[in-house]
Backbone as a printed PyTorch tensor [residue, N CA C, xyz], in Angstrom:
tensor([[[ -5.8560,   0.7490,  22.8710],
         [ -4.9850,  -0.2970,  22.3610],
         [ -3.7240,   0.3400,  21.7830]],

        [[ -2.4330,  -0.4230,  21.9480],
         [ -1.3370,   0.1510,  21.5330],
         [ -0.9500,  -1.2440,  20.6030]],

        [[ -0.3240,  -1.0610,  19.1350],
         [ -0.0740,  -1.7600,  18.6010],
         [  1.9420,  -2.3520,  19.1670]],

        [[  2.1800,  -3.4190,  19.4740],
         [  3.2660,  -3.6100,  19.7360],
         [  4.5810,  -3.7220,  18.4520]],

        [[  5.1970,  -3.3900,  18.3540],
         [  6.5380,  -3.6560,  17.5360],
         [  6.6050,  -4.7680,  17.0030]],

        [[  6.4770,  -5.9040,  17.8630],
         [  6.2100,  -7.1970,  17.2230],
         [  5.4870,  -7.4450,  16.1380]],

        [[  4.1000,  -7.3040,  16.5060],
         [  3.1260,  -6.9880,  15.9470],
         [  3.1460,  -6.1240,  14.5190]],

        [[  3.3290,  -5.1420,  14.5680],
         [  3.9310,  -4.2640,  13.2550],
         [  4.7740,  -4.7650,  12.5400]],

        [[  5.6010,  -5.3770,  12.7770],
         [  6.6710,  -5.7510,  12.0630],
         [  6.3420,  -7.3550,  11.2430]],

        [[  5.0950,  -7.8100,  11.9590],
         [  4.4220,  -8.8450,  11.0790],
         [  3.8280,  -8.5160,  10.1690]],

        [[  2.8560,  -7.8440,  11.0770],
         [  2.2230,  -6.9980,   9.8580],
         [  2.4380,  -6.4820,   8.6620]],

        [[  3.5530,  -5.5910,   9.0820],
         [  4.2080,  -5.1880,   7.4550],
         [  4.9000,  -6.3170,   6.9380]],

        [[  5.3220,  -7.3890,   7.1550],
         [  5.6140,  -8.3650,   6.3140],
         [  4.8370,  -9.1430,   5.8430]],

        [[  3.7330,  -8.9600,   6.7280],
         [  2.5300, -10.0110,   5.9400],
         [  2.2760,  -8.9460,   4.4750]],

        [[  2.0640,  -8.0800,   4.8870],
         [  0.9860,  -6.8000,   4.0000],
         [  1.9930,  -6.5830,   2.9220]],

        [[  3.6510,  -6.5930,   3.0110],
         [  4.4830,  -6.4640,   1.8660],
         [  4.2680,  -7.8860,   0.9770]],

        [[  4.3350,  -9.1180,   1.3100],
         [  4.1350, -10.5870,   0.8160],
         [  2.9600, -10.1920,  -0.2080]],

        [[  1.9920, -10.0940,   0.7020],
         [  0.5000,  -9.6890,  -0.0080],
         [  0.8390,  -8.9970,  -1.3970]],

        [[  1.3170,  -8.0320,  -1.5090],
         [  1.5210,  -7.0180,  -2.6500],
         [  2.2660,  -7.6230,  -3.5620]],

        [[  2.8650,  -8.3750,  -2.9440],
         [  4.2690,  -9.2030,  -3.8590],
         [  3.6790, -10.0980,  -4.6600]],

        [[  2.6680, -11.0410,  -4.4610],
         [  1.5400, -11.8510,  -4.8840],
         [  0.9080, -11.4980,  -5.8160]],

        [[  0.7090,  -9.9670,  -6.2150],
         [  0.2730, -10.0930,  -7.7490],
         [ -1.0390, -10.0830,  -7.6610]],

        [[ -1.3760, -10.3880,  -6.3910],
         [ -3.8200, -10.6610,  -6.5640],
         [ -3.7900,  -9.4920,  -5.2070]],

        [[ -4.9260,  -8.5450,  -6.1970],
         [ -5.3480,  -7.5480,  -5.4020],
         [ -6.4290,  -8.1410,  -4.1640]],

        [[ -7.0340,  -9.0190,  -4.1210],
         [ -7.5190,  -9.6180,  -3.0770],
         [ -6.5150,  -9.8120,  -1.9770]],

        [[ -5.2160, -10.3020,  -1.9930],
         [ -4.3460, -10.5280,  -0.9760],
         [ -4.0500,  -9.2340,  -0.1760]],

        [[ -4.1370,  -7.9690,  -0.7830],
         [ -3.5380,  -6.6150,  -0.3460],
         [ -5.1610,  -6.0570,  -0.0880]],

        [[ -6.0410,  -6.5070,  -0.4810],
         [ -7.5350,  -5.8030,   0.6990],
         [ -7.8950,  -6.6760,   1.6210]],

        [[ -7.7990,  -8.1750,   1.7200],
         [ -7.6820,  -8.6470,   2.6590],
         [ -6.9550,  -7.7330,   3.9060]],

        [[ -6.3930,  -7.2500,   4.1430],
         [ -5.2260,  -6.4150,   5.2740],
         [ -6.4110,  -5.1790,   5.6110]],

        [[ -7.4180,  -4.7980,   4.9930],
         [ -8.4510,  -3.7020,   5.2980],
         [ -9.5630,  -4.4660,   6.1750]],

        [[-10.1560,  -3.9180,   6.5090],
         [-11.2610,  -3.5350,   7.2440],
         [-12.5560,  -4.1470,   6.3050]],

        [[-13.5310,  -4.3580,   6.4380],
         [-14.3330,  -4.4120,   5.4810],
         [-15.1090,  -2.8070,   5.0440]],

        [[-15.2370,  -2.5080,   6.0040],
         [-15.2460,  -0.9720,   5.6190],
         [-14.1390,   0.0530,   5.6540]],

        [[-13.7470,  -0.6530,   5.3230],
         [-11.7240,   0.5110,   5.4080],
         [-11.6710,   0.5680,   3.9590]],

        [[-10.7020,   1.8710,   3.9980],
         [-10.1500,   1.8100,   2.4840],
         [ -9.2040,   3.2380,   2.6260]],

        [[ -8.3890,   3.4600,   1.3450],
         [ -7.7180,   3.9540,   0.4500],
         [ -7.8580,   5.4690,   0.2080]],

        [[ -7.0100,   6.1570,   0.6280],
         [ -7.0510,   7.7060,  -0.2860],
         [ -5.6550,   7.7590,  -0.5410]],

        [[ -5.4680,   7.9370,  -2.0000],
         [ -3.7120,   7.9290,  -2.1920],
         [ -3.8680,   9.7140,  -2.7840]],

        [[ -2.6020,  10.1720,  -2.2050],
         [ -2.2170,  11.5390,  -2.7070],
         [ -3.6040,  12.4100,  -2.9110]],

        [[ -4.9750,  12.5140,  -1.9940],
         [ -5.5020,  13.0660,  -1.3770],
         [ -6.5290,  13.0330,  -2.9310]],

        [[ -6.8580,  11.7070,  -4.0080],
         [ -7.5980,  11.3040,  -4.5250],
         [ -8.7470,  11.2380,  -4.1760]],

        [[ -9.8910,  10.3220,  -4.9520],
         [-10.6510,   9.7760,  -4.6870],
         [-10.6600,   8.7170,  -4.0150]],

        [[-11.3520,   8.6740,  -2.7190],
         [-11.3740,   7.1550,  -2.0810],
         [-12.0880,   6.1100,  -2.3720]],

        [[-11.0120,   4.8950,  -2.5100],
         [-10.9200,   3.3070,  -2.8570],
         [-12.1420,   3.2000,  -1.4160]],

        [[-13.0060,   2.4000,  -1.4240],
         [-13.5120,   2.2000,  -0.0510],
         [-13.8750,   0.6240,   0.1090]],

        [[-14.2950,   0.0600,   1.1030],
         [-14.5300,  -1.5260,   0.9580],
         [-13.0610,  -2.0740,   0.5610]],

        [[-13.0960,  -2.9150,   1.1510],
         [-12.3250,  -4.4590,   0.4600],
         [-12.1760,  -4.4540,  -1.1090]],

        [[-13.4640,  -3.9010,  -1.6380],
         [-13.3940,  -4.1920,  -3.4950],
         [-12.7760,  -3.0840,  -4.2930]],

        [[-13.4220,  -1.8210,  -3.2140],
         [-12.3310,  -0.3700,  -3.4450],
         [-10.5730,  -1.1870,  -3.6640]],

        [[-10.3610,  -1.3310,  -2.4080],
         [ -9.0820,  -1.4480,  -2.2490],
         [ -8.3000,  -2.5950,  -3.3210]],

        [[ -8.9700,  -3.3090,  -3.2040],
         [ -8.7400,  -4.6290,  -4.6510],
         [ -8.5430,  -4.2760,  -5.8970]],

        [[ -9.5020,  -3.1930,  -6.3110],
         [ -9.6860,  -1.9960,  -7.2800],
         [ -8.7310,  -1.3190,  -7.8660]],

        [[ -8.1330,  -0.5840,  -6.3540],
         [ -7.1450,   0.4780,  -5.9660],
         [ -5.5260,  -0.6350,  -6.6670]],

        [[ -5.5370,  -1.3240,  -5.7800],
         [ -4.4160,  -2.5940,  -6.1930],
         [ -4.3010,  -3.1390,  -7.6190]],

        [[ -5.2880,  -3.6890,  -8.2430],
         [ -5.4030,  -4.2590,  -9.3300],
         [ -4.7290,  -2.5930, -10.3110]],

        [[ -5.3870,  -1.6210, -10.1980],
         [ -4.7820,  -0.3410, -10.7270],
         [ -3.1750,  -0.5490, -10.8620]],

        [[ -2.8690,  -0.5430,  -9.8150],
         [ -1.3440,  -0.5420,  -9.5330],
         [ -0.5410,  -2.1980, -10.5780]],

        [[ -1.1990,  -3.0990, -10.5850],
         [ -0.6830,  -4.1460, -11.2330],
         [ -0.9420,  -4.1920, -12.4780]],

        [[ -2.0210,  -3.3340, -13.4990],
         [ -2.4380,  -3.2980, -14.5550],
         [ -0.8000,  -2.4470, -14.9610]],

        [[ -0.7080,  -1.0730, -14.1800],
         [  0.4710,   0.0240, -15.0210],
         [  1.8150,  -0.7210, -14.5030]],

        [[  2.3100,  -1.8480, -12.9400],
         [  3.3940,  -2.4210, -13.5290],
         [  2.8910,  -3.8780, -12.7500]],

        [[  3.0680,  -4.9470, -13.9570],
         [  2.8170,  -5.8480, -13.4900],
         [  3.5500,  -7.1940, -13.0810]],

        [[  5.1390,  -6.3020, -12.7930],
         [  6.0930,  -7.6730, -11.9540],
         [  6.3630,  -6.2870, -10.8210]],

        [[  5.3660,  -5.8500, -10.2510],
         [  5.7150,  -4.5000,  -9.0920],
         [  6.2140,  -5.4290,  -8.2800]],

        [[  7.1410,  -5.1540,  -7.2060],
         [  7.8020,  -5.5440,  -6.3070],
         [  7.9310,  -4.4840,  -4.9380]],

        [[  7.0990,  -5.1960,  -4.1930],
         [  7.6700,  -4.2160,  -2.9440],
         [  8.2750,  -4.0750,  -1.8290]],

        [[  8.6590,  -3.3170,  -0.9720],
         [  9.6300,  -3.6140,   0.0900],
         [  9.2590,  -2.4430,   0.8930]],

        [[  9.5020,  -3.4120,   2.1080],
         [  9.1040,  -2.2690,   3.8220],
         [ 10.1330,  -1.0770,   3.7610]],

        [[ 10.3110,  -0.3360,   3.6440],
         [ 11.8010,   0.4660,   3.7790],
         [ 11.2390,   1.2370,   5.8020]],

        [[ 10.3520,   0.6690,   6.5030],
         [ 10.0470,   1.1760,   7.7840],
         [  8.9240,   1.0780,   7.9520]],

        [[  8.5320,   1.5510,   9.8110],
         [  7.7480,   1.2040,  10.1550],
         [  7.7380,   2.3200,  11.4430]],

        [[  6.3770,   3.2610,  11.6070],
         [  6.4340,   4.2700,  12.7430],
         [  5.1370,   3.9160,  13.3890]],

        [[  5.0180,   3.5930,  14.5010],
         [  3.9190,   3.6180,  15.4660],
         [  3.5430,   4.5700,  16.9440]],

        [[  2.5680,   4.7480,  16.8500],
         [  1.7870,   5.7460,  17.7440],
         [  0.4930,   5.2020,  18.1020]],

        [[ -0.1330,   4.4540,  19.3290],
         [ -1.1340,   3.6370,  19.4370],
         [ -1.2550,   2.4130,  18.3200]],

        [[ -2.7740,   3.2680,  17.7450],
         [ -3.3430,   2.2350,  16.5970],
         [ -2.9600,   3.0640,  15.1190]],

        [[ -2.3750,   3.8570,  15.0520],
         [ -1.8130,   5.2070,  14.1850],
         [ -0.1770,   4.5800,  13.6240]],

        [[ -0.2420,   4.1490,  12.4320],
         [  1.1740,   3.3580,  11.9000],
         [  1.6410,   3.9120,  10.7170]],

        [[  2.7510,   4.0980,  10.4880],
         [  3.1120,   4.6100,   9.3710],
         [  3.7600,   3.5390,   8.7860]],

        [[  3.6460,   3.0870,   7.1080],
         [  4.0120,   2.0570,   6.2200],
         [  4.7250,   2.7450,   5.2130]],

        [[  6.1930,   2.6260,   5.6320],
         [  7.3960,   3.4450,   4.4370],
         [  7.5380,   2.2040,   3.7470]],

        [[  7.4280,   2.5010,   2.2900],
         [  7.8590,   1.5860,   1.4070],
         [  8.5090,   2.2220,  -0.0720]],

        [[  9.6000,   1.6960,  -0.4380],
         [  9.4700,   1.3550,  -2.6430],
         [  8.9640,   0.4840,  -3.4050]],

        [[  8.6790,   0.9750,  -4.0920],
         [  8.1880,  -0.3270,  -5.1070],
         [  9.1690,  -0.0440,  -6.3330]],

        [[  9.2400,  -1.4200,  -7.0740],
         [  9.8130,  -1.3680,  -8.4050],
         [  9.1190,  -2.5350,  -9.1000]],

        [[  9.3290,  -1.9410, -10.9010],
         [  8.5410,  -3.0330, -11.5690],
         [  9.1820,  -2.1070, -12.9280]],

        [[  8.2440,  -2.7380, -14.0410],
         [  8.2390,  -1.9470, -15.4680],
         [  6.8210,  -1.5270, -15.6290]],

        [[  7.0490,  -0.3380, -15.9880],
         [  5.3200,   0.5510, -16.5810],
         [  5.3620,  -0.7280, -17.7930]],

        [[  3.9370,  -0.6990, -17.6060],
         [  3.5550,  -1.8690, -18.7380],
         [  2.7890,  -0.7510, -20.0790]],

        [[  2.7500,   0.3980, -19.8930],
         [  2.6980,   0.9310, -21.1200],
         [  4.2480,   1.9100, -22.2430]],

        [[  4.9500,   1.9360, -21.0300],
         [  6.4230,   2.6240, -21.7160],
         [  7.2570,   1.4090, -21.6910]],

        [[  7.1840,   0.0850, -20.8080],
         [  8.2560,  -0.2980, -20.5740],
         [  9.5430,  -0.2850, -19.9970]],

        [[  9.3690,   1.6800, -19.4280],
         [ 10.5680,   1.9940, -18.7400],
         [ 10.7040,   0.8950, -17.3420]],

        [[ 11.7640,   1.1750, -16.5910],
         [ 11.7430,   0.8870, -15.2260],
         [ 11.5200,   2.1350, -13.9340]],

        [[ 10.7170,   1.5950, -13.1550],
         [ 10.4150,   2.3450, -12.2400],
         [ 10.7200,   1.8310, -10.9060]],

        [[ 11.3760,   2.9450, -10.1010],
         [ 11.5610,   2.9950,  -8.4230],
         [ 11.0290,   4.0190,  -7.9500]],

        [[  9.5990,   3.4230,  -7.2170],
         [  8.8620,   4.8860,  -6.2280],
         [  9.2730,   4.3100,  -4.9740]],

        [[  9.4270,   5.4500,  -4.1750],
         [  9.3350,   5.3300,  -2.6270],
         [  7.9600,   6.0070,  -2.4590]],

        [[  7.2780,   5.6430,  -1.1760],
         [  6.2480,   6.6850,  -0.4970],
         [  5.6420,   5.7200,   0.6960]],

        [[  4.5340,   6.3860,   1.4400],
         [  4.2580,   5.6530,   2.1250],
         [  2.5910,   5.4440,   2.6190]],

        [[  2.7030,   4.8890,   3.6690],
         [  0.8640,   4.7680,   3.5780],
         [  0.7060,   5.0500,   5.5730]],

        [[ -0.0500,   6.0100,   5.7120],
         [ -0.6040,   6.3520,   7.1340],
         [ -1.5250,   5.5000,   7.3190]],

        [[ -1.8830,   4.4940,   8.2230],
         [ -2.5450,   4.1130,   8.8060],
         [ -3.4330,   3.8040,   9.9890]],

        [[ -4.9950,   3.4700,  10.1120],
         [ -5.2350,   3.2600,  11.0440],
         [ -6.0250,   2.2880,  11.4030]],

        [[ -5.6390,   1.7780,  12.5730],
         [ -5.8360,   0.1230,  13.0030],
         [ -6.6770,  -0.2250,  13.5190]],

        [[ -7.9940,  -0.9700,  13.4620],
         [ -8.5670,  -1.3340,  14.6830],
         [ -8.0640,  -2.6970,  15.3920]],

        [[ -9.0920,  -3.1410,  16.4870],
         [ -8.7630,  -4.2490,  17.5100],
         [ -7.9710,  -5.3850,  16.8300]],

        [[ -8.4980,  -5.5170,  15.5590],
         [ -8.2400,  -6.9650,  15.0450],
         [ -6.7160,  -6.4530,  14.1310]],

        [[ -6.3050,  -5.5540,  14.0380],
         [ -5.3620,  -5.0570,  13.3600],
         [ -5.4820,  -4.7840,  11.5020]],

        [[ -6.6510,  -4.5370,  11.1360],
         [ -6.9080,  -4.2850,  10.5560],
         [ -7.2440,  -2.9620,   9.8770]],

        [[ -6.8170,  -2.4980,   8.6180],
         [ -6.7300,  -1.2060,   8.1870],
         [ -8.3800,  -0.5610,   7.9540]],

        [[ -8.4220,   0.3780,   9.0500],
         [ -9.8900,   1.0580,   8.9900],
         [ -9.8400,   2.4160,   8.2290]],

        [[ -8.3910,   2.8580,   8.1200],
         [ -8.9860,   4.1540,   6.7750],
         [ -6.9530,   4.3080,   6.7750]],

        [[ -6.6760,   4.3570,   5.4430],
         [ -5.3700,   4.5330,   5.4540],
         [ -5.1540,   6.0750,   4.0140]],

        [[ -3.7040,   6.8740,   4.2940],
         [ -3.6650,   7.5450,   3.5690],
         [ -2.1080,   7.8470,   2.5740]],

        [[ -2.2070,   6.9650,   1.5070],
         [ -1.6090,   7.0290,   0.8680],
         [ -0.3590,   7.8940,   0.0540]],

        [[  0.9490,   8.0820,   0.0720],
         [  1.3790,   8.9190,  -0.7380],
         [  2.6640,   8.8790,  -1.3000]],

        [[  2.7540,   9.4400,  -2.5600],
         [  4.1010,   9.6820,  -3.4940],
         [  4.0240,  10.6460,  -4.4430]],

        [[  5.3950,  10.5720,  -4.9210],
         [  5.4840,  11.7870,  -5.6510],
         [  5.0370,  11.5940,  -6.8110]],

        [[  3.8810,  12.0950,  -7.5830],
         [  3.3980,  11.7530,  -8.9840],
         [  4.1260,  12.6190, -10.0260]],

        [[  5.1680,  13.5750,  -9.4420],
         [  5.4150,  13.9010, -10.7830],
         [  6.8980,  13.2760, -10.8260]],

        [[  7.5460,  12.4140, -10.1370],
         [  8.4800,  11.3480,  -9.8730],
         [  8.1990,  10.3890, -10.5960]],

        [[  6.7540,  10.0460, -10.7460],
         [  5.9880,   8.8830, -10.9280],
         [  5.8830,   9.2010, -13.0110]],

        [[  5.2640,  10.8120, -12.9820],
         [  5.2710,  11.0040, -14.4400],
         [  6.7740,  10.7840, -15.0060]],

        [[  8.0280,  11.1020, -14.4930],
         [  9.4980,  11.5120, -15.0560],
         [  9.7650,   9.8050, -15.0730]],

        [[  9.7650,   9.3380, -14.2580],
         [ 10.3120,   7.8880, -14.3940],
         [  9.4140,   6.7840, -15.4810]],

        [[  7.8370,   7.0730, -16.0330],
         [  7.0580,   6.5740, -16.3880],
         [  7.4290,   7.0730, -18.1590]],

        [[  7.6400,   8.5650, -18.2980],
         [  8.5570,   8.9700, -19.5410],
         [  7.4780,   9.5890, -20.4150]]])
């Protein structure tokens, strides 16, 4: 199976919407039921509840996060998800802009069967303060 352009480009707009929404259910919905999460070569988020988990994480430290596609690379079922996010750390209050992105991989139904996460955390510590 080769994922089409079309296709991707829904995708990542569905899957950016999702994130934008604020409920970590909307952003594991987009997994696999057995798919999940390794960000910056962590511990893996796994399941749907991993990933909900993984998400809810991300909305606890900023919780008006905002995100945006900044691209999209495909190779078969093999996709790459360039994005930034911005929001306020909800424990400094600073403002934060990460870029990074998420490797993915797709099965039939287009669904994320193991994806690999990444950014710069010490970008993440300097902007967080």
């Amino acid at each position: 199976m080769t994922v089409s352009e079309a296709a991707a480009r829904q995708l990542t707009a569905d899957y950016t919407a999702a994130w934008n929404t604020g409920q970590p259910d909307a952003v594991a919905g987009f997994f696999a039921e057995t798919g999940g999460i390794v960000i910056n070569r962590g511990p893996p988020w796994e399941g749907r509840v991993g990933v909900a988990a993984m998400a809810a994480g991300f909305y606890a430290d900023v919780p008006d996060l905002r995100l945006v596609c900044d691209g999209v690379r495909l190779a078969g079922t093999h996709m790459l998800y360039l994005w930034t996010f911005s929001g306020t750390h909800s424990g400094t209050g600073r403002r934060l802009k990460i870029t990074g992105w998420e490797e993915w991989e797709l099965g039939d139904d287009l669904k994320v069967t193991a994806s690999r996460g990444w950014f710069d955390r010490d970008e993440w510590a300097r902007q967080v303060g």
